[in-house]
TIVOZA-104339 format. One record per residue (C-alpha): residue in one letter; x, y, z. Coordinates in steps of 0.05 Angstrom, whole numbers, plus 32768, in hexadecimal, padded with zeros to 4 digits. Example, Ala and Ser with C-alpha at 12.3 -4.5 7.8 and 13.67 -1.06 7.14 Angstrom:
2
+------+------+------+------+
! resn !    X !    Y !    Z !
+------+------+------+------+
!    A ! 80F6 ! 7FA6 ! 809C !
!    S ! 8111 ! 7FEB ! 808F !
+------+------+------+------+
END
This chain:
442
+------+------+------+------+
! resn !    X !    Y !    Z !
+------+------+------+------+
!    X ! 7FAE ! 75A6 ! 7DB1 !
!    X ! 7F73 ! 7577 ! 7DBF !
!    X ! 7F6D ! 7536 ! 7D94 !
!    X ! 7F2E ! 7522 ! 7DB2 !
!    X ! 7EFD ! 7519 ! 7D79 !
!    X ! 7EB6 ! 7540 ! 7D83 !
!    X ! 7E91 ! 7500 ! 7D6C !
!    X ! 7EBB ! 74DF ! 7DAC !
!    X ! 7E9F ! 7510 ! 7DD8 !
!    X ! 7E5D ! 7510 ! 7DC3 !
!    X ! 7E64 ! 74C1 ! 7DCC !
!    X ! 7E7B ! 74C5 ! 7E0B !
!    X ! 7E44 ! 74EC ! 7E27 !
!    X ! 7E0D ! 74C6 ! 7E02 !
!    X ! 7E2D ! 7489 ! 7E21 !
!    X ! 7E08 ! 748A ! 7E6B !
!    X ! 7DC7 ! 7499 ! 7E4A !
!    X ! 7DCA ! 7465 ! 7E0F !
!    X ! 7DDD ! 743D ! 7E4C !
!    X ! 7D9F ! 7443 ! 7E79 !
!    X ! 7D74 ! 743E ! 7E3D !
!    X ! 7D85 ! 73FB ! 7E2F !
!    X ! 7D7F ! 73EB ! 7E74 !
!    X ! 7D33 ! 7408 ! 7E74 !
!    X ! 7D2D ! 73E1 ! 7E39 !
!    X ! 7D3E ! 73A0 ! 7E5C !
!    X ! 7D0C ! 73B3 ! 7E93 !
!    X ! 7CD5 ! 73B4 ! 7E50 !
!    X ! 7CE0 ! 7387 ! 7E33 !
!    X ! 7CE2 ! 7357 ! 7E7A !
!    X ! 7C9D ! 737B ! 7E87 !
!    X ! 7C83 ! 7370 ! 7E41 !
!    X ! 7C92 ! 7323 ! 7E43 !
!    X ! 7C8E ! 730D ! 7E81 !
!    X ! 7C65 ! 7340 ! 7EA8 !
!    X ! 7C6C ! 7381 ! 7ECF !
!    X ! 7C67 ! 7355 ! 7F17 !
!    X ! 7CAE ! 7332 ! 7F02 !
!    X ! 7CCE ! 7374 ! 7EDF !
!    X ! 7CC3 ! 739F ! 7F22 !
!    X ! 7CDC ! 7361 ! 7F4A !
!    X ! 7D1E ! 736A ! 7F2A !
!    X ! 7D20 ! 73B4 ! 7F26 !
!    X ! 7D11 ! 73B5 ! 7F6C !
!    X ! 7D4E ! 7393 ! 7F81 !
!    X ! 7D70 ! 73B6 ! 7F49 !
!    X ! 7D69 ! 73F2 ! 7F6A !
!    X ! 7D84 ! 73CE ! 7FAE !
!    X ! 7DC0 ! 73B8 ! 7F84 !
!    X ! 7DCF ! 73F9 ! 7F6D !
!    X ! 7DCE ! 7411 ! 7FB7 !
!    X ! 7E02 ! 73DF ! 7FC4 !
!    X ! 7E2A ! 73E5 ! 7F83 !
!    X ! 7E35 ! 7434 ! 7FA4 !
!    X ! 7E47 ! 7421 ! 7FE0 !
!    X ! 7E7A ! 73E7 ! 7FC7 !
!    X ! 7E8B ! 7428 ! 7F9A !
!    X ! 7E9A ! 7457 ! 7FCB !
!    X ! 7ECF ! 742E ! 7FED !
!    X ! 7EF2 ! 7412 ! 7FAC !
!    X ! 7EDF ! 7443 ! 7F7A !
!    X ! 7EED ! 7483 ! 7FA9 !
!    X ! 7F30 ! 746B ! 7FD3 !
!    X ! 7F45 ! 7423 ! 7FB8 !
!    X ! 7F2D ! 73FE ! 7FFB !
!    X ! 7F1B ! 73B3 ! 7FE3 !
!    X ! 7EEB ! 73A2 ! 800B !
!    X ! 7ED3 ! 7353 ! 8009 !
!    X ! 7EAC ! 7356 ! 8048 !
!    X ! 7E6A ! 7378 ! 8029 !
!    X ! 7E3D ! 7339 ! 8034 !
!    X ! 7E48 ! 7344 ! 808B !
!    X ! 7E37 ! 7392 ! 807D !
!    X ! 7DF5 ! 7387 ! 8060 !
!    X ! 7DE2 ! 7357 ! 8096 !
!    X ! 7DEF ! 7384 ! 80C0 !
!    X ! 7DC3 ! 73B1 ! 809E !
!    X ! 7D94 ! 7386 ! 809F !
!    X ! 7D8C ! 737C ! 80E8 !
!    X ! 7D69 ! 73C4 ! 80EE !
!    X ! 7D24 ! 73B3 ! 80D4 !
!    X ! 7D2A ! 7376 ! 810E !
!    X ! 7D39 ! 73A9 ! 8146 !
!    X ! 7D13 ! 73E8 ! 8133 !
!    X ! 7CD2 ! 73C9 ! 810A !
!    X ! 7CC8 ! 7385 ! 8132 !
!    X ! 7C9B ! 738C ! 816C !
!    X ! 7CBD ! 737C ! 81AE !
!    X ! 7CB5 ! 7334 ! 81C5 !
!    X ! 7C8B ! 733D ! 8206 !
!    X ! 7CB1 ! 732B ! 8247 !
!    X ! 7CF6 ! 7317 ! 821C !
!    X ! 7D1A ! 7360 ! 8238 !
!    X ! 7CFA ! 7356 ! 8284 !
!    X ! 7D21 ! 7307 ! 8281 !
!    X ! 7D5A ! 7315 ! 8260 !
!    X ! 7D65 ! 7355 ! 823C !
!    X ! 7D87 ! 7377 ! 8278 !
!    X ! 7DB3 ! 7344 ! 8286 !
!    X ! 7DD5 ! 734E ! 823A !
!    X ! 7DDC ! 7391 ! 8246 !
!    X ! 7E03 ! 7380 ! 828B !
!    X ! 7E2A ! 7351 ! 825D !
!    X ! 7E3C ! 737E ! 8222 !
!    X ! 7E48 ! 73AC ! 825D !
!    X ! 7E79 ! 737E ! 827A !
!    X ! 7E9E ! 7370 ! 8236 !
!    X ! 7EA7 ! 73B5 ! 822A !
!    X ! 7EC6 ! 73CB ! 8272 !
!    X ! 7EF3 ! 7391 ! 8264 !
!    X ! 7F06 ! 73A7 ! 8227 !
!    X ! 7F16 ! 73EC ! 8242 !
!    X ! 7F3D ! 73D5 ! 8274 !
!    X ! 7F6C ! 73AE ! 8249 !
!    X ! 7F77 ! 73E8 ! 8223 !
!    X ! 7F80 ! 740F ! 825A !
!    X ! 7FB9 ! 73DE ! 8271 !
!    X ! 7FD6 ! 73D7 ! 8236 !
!    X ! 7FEA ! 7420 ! 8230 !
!    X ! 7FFA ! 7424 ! 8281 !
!    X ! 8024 ! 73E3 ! 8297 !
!    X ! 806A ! 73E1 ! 827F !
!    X ! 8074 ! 7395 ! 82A7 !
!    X ! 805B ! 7359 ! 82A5 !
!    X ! 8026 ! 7382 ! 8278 !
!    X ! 8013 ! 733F ! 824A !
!    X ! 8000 ! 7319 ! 8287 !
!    X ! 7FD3 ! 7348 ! 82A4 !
!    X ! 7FAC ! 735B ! 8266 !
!    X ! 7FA2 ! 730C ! 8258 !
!    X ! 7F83 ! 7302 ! 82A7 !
!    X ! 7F56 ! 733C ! 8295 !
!    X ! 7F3A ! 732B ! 8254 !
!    X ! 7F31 ! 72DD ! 8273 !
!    X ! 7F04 ! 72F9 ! 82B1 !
!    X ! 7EE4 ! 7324 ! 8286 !
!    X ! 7ED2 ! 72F0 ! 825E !
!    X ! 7EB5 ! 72BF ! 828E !
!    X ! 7E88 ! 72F7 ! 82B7 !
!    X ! 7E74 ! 7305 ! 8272 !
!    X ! 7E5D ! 72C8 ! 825E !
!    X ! 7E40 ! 72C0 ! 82A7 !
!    X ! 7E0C ! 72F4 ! 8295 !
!    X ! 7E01 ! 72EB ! 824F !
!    X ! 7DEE ! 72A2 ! 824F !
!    X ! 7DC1 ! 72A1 ! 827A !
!    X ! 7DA4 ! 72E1 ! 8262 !
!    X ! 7DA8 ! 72CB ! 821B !
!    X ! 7D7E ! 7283 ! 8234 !
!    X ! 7D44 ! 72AE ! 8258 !
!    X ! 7D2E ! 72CD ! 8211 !
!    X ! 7D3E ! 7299 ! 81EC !
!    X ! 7D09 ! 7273 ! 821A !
!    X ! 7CD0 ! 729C ! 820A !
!    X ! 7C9E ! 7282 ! 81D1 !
!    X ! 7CE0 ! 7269 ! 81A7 !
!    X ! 7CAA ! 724A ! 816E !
!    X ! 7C9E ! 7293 ! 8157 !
!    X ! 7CC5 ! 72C3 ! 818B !
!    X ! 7D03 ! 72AB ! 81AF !
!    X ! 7D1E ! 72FB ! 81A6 !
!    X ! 7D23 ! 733C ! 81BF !
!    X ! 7CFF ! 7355 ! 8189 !
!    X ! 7CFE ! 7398 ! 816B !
!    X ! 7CE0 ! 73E4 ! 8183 !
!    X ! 7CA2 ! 73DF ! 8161 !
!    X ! 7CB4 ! 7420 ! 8135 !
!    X ! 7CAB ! 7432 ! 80EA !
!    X ! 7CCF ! 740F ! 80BB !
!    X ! 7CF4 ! 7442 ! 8096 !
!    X ! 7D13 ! 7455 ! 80DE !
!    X ! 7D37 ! 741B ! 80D6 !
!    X ! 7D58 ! 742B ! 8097 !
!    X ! 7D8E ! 745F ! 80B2 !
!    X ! 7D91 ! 7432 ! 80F1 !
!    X ! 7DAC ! 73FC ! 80B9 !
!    X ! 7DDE ! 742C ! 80A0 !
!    X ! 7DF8 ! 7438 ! 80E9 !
!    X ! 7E02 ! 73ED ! 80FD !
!    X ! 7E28 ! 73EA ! 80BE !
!    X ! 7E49 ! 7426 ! 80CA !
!    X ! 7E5D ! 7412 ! 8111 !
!    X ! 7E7B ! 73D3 ! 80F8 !
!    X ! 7EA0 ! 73EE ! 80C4 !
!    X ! 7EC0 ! 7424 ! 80FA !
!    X ! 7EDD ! 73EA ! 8125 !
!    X ! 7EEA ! 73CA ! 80E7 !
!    X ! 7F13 ! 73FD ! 80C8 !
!    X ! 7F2E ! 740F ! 810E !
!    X ! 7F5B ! 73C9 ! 810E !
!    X ! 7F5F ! 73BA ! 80BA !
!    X ! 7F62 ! 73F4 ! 8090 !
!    X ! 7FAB ! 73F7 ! 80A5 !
!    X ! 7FB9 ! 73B9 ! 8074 !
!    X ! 7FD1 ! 73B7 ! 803C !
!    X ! 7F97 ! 73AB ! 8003 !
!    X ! 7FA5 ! 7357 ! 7FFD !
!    X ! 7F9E ! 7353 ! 8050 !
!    X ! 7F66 ! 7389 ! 804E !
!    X ! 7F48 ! 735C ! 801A !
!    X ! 7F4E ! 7317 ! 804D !
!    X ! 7F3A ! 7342 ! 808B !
!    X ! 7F00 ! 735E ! 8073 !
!    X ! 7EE6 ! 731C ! 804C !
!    X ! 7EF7 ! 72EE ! 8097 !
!    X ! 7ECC ! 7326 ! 80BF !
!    X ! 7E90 ! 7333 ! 808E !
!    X ! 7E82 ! 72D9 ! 8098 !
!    X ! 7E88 ! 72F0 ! 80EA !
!    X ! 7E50 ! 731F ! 80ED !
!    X ! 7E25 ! 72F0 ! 80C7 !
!    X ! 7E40 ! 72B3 ! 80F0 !
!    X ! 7E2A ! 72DF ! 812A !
!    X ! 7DE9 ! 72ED ! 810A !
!    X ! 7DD2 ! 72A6 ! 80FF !
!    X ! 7DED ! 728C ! 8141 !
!    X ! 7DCB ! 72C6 ! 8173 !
!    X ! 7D88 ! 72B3 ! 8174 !
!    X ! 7D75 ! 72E9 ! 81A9 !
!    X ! 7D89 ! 731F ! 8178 !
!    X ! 7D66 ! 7310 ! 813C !
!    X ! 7D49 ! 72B6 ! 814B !
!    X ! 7D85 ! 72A6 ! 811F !
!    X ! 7D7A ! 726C ! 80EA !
!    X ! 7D2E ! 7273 ! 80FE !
!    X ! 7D26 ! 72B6 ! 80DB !
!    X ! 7D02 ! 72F2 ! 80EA !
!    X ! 7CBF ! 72F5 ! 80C5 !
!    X ! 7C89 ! 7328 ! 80BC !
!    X ! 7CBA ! 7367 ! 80C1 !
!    X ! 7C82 ! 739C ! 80B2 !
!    X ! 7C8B ! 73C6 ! 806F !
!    X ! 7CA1 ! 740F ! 8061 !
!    X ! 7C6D ! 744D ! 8065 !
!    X ! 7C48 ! 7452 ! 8031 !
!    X ! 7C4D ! 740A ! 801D !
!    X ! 7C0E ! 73EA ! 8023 !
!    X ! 7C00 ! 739A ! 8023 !
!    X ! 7BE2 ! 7378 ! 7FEF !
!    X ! 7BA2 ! 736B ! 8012 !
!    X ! 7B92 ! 73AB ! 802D !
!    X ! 7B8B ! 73C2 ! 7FEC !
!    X ! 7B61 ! 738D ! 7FCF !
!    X ! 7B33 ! 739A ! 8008 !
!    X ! 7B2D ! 73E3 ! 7FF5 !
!    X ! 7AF4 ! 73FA ! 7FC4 !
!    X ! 7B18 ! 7435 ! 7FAA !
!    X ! 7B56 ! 7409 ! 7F98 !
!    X ! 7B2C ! 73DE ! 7F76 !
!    X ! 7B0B ! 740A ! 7F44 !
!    X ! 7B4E ! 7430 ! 7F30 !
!    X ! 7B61 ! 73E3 ! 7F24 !
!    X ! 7B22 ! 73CC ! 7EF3 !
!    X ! 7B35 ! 740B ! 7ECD !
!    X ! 7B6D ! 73F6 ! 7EBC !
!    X ! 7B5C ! 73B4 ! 7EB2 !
!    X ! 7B7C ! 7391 ! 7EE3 !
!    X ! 7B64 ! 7352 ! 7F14 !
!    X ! 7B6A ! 7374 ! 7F60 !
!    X ! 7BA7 ! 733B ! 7F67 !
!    X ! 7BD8 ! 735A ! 7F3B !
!    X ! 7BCA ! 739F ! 7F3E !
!    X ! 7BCE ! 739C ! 7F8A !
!    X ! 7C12 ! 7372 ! 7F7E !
!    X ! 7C2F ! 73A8 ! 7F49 !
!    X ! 7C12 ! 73E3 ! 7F79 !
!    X ! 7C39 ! 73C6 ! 7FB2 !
!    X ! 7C77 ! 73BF ! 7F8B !
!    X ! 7C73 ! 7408 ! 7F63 !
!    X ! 7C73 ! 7428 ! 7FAE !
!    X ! 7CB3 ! 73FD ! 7FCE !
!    X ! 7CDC ! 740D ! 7F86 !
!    X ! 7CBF ! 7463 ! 7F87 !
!    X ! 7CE0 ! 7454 ! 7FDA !
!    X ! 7D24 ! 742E ! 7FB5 !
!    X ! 7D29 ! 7465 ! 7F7B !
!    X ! 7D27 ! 74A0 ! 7FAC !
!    X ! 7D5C ! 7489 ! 7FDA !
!    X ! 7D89 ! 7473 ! 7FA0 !
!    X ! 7D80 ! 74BF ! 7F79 !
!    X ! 7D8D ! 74E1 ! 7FC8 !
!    X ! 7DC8 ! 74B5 ! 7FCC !
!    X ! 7DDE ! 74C2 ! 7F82 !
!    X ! 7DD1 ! 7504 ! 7F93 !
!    X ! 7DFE ! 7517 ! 7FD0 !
!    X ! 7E38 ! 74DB ! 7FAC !
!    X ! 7E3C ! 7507 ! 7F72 !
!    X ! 7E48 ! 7546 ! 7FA1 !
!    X ! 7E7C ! 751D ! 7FD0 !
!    X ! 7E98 ! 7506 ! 7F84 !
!    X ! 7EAD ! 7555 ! 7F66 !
!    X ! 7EBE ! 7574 ! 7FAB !
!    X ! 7F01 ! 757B ! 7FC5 !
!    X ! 7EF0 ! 753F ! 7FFA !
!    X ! 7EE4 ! 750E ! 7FBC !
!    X ! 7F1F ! 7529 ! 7F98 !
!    X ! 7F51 ! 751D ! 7FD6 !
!    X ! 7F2F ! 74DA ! 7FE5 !
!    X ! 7F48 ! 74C9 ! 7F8C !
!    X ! 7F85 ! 74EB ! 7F98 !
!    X ! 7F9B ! 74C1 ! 7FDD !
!    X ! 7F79 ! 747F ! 7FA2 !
!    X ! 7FA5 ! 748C ! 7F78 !
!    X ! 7FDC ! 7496 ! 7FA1 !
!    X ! 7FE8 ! 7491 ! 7FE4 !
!    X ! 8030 ! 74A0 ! 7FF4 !
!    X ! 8027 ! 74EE ! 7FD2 !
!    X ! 7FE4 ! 74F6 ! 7FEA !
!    X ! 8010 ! 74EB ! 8032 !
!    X ! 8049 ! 7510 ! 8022 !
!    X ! 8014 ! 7549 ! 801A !
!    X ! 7FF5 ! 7549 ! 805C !
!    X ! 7FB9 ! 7521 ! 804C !
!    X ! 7FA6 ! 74EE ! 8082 !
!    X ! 7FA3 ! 74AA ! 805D !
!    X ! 7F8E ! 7480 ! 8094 !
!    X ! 7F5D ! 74A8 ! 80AB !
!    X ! 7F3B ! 74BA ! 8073 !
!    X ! 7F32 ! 746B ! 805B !
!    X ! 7F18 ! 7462 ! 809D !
!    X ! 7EE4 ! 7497 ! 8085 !
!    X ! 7ED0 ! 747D ! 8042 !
!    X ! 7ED8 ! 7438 ! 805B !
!    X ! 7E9D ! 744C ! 8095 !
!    X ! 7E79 ! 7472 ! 8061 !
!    X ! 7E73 ! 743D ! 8027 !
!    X ! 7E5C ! 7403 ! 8063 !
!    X ! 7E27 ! 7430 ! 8077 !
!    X ! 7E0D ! 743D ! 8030 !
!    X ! 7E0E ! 73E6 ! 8031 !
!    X ! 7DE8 ! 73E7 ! 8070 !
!    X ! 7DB3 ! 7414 ! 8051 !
!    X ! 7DAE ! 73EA ! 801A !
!    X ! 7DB0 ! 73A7 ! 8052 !
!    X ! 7D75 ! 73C6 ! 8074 !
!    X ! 7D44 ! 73D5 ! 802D !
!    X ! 7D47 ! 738E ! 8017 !
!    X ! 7D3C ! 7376 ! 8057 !
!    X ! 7CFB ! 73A2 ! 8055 !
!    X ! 7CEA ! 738A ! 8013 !
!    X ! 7CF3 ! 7342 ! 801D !
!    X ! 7CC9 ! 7349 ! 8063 !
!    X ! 7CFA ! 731B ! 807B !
!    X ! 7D40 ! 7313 ! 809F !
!    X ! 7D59 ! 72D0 ! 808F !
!    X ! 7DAD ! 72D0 ! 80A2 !
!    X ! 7DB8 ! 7294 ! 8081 !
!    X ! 7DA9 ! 72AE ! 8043 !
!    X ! 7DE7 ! 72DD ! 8042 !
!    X ! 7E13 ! 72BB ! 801B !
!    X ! 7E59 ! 72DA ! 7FF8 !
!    X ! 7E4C ! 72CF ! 7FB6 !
!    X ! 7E04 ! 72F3 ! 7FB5 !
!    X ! 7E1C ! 732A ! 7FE4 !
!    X ! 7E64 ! 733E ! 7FCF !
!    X ! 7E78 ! 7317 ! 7F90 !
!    X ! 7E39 ! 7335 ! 7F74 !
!    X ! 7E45 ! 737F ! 7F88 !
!    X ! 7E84 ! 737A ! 7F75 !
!    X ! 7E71 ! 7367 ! 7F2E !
!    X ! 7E41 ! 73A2 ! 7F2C !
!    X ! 7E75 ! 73DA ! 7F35 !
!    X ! 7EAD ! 73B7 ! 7F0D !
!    X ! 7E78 ! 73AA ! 7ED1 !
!    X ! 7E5D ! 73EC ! 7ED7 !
!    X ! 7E9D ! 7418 ! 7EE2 !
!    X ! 7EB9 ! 741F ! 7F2D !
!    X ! 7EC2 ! 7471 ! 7F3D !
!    X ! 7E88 ! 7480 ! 7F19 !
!    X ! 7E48 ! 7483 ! 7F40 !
!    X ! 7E16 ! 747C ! 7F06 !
!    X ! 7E39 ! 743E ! 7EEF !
!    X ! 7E37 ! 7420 ! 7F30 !
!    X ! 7DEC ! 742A ! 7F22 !
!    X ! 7DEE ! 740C ! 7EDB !
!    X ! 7E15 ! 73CA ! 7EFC !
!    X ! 7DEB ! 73CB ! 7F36 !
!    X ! 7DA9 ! 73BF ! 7F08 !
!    X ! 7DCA ! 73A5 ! 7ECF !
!    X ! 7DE8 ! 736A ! 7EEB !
!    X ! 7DB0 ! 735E ! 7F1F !
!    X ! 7D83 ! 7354 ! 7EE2 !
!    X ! 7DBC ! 731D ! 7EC0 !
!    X ! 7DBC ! 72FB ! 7F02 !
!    X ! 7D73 ! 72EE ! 7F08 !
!    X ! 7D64 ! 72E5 ! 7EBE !
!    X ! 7D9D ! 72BA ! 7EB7 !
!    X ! 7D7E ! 727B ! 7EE9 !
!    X ! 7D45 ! 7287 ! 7E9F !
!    X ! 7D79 ! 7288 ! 7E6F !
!    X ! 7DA1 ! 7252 ! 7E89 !
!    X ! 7D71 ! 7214 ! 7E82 !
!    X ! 7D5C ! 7231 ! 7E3B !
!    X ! 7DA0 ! 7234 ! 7E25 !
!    X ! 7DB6 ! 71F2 ! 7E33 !
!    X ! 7D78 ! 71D0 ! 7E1D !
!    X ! 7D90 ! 71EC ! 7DD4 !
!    X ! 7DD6 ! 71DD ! 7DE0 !
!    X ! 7DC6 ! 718A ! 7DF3 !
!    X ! 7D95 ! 7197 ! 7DC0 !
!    X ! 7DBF ! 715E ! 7D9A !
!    X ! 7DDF ! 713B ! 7DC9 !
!    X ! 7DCA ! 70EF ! 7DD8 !
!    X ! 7DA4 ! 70EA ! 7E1B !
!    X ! 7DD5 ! 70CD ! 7E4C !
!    X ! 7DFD ! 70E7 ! 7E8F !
!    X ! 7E23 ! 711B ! 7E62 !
!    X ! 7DD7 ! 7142 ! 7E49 !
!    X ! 7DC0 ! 7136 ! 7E8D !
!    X ! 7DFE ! 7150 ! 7EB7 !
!    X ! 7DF9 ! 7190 ! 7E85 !
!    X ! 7DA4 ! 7199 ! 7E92 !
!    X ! 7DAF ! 7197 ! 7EE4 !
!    X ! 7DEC ! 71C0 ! 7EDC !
!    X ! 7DBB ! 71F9 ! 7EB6 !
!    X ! 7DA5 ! 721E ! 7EF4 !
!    X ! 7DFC ! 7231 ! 7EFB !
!    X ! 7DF9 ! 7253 ! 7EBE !
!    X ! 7DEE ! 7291 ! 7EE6 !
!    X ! 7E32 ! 7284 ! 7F00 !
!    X ! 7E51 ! 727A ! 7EC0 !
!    X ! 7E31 ! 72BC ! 7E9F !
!    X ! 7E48 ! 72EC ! 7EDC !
!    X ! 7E96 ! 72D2 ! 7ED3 !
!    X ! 7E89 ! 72D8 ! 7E89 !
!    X ! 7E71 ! 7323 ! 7E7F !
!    X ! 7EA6 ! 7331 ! 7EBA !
!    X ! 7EDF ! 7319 ! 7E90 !
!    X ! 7EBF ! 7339 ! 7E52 !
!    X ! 7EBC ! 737A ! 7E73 !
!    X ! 7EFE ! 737D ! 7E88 !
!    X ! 7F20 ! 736A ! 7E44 !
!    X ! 7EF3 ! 7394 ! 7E19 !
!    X ! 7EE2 ! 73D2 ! 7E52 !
!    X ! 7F16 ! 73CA ! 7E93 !
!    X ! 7EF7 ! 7406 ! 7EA7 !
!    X ! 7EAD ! 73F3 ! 7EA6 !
!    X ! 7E79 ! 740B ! 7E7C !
!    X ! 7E7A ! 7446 ! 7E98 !
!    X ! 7EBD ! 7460 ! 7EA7 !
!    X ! 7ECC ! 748E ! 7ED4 !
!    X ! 7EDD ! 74D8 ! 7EBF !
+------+------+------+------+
END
């Protein structure tokens, strides 16, 4: 006989809802005092968050795979509004682009053909492989340099790239989730056979590569000089095309706007409509994956591998899958921001905003369940900007009494931290009062 209470019940499905209520709330009462502009700012990227709270979600929540790497996914993710959106650099593939694809060309036969001798040579099989890889190396470099130097050479003040394909921006979107994807595939191909610890290491040491790479091939994407201008999603306007248009600025005196802000809250109402529809597609087809006999295997082989072996299931391979699946859900995400910010600066992916982060979303929210991988995602995206606020206020009231002197002033410049402070602080109180997140997974 069941001792669950009805009141429990009835509490436990309220729970989501009360949930995301609050959470609306918070949006309010953000619009109420400081503005709709700022409120759609953060649920913007809230909705981005969420994106990459799933995909963080798939891989942990689904199959157990800790994955610390998630900053070098979305980079990668990024890197499809440069190459589909951008308008090609005039004369940068006639000097050099050619000569890279000879190069990658190169790389690739060489690796083939280590492989290749690897399974065929049974002597002196160690010394032939090395002499391979080392020419392979040098002809590739022979190419690429000077390849990489010819582009590189052309207009480098605002150019100094391939550039891009000149195509719509939302093109670029899936392309982001198959970068990622392909990454995580070669990825998965050499780690996922680690135990969770190396996985962990592995994972963490190749997501700083791919942005290394990132900020060090200029050709690719100009490096530290940033890509600017990367043209916005259909049917996101600009700002001053609308102020230029009549019709736009009669719906805007009736509601009693200036043309400034309502072109600035138009412009950000279409990119969130864009965010919101991917998320529910995505939440859509996760739920689905969730309740079929796929997402049951892939919490079975979770919760324990060995059986899940012993009954035929292939454990390797179906990480591998998730592990490829979860990446390109990052990459997706990668490539959104990137078209929101209009922008692809590498150097601004950094581990703590690009894992730590995500991974404080699905743990605060509930890892397994998707919808609380949503509540994290814009929960905790809306601590972390309202906490840089919070944290000057706060300490002014807490030196409030203290003597002026190093001690009040160390505390006052250490204010902007606070954000810091708050994110370990409702991380430790959510796994002492709710290990499970706020909401657990059924």
């Amino acid at each position: 006989m069941s001792t669950r209470q009805p009141g429990a019940a009835r509490g436990g499905k309220l729970r989501a809802p009360l949930l995301f209520a609050a959470m609306a709330a918070l949006i309010a009462i953000e619009a109420a005092t400081t503005g709709w502009n700022g409120a759609l700012v953060i649920v913007n990227m809230g909705l981005i968050s969420a994106i990459l709270a799933l995909g963080v979600n798939m891989q942990w929540g689904y199959a157990g795979l800790f994955n610390t790497g998630v900053v070098g996914f979305i980079a990668l993710g990024g890197l499809g509004p440069v190459l589909v959106s951008m308008k090609p650099t005039p004369g940068a593939f006639s000097a050099g682009g050619w000569g890279i694809l000879i190069a990658f060309a190169i790389a690739l036969v060489t690796i083939m053909a280590a492989v290749w001798l690897n399974r065929h040579l049974t002597r002196m099989k160690g010394l032939a492989i090395l002499a391979v890889l080392i020419a392979g190396f040098f002809l590739y470099r022979a190419v690429f340099d000077p390849a990489v130097a010819a582009i590189q050479a052309i207009n480098p003040a605002s150019a100094g790239y391939l550039g891009g394909l000149g195509l719509p921006t939302l093109l670029s979107w899936p392309l982001g989730a198959l970068l990622a994807a392909g990454a995580a595939w070669v990825v998965g191909k050499t780690a996922l056979g680690l135990r969770s610890d190396y996985l962990a290491v592995a994972t963490l040491g190749i997501g700083e590569i791919i942005v290394a790479v990132l900020k060090n091939e200029e050709w690719l994407d100009r490096g530290v000089l940033n890509v600017t201008g990367i043209p916005r999603p259909w049917p996101v306007p600009y700002e001053v095309d609308l102020q230029a248009d009549p019709g736009f600025l009669g719906r805007a005196a009736a509601f009693g706007l200036d043309p400034v802000t309502a072109s600035t809250i138009s412009v950000k109402l279409l990119y969130g409509t864009l965010f919101a529809a991917v998320l529910l597609v995505l939440i859509w087809a996760l739920q689905l994956a969730l309740n079929s006999p796929w997402g049951r295997m892939m919490r079975a082989i979770r919760d324990n591998e060995v059986a899940a072996e012993a009954m035929g299931k292939n454990v390797t391979g179906r990480h591998l899958q998730i592990f490829i699946l979860g990446c390109a859900v990052i990459g997706l995400a990668g490539a959104m921001m990137i078209s929101l910010d209009g922008q692809m600066t590498p150097s601004s992916y950094n581990p703590l905003r690009y894992t730590f982060l995500i991974w404080v979303m699905v743990i605060v929210g509930g890892s397994g369940n998707n919808w609380g991988s949503v509540l994290g995602g814009m929960l905790i995206w809306f601590v972390w900007i309202k906490a840089e606020v919070w944290g000057p206020q706060i300490m002014h009231v807490v030196t409030a009494t203290l003597a002026d002197g190093a001690l009040k002033q160390h505390l006052v410049d250490s204010a902007p931290h606070m954000r810091l402070v708050m994110m370990g602080l409702i991380l430790l109180l959510v796994l002492r009062f709710s290990p499970r997140g706020l909401l657990p997974e059924k």
